[in-house]
N, C-alpha and C positions, 0 to 999 in steps of 0.2 A: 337210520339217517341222523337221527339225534347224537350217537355216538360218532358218528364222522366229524360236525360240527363243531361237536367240544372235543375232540379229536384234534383238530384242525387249528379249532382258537388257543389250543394248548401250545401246541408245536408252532402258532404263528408270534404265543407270548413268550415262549421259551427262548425262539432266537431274537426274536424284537428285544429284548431288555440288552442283553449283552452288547448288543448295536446301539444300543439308545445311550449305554453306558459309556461306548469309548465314541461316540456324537460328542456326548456331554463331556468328555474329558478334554478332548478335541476344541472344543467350544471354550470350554475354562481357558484354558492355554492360552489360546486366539486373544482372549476377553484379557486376560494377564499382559502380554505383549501389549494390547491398544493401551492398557493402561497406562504402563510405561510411556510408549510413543503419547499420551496425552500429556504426561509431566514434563517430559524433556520439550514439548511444544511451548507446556506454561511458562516454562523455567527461560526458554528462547525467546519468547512473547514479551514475556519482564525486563530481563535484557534488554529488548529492542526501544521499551516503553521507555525503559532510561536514558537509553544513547540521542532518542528522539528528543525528549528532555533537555537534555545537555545539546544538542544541537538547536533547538528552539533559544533557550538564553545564550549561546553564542551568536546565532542571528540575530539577537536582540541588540544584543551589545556591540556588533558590527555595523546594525544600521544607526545607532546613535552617535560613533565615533565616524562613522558616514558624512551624519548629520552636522556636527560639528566642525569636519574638516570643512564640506561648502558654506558653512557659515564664517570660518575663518578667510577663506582665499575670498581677496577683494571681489569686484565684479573691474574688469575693465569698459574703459568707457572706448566709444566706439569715434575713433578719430574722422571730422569731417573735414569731407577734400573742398578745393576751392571751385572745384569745376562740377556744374551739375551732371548727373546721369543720363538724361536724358536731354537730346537738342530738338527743341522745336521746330519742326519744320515752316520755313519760311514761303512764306505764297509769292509765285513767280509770275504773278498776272499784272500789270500793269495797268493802272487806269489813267483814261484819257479823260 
């Protein structure tokens, strides 16, 4: 029975390693690739960090030149009519 056993674990190590090997070759690969896709994310991420940048101080400098146009244009003033808005109703009762 003892020789079945290590019989067994031999033949279960013998193909186990070769599988384990091209797992792990498999795995490196995979691992290689994510790498890559991890750089080109950073390298796009930076990029982006920039454009946001550059988009932030052009909103800045948009809302000042904003700011400064409504402080240039006058305000107008609001012309009053001679006739009021509203007419008060007159009481049509009569006293004696």
């Amino acid at each position: 029975m003892r020789k079945n056993t290590a019989g067994g674990l031999i033949l279960a190590l013998a193909l186990g390693l070769p599988m384990a090997a091209c797992q792990d070759t498999k795995t490196l690969k995979e691992n290689e690739q994510l790498k890559t896709h991890v750089t080109e994310l950073e390298k796009s991420n930076a990029d982006l960090e920039n454009r946001i940048d550059g988009l932030t101080k052009e909103n800045a400098a948009l809302a000042a030149d904003n700011e400064k146009l409504k402080a240039a244009v006058p305000k107008k003033k609001s012309a009053k009519s001679t006739k009021p808005k509203h007419h008060k109703a007159r009481s049509r009762r009569t006293t004696s």
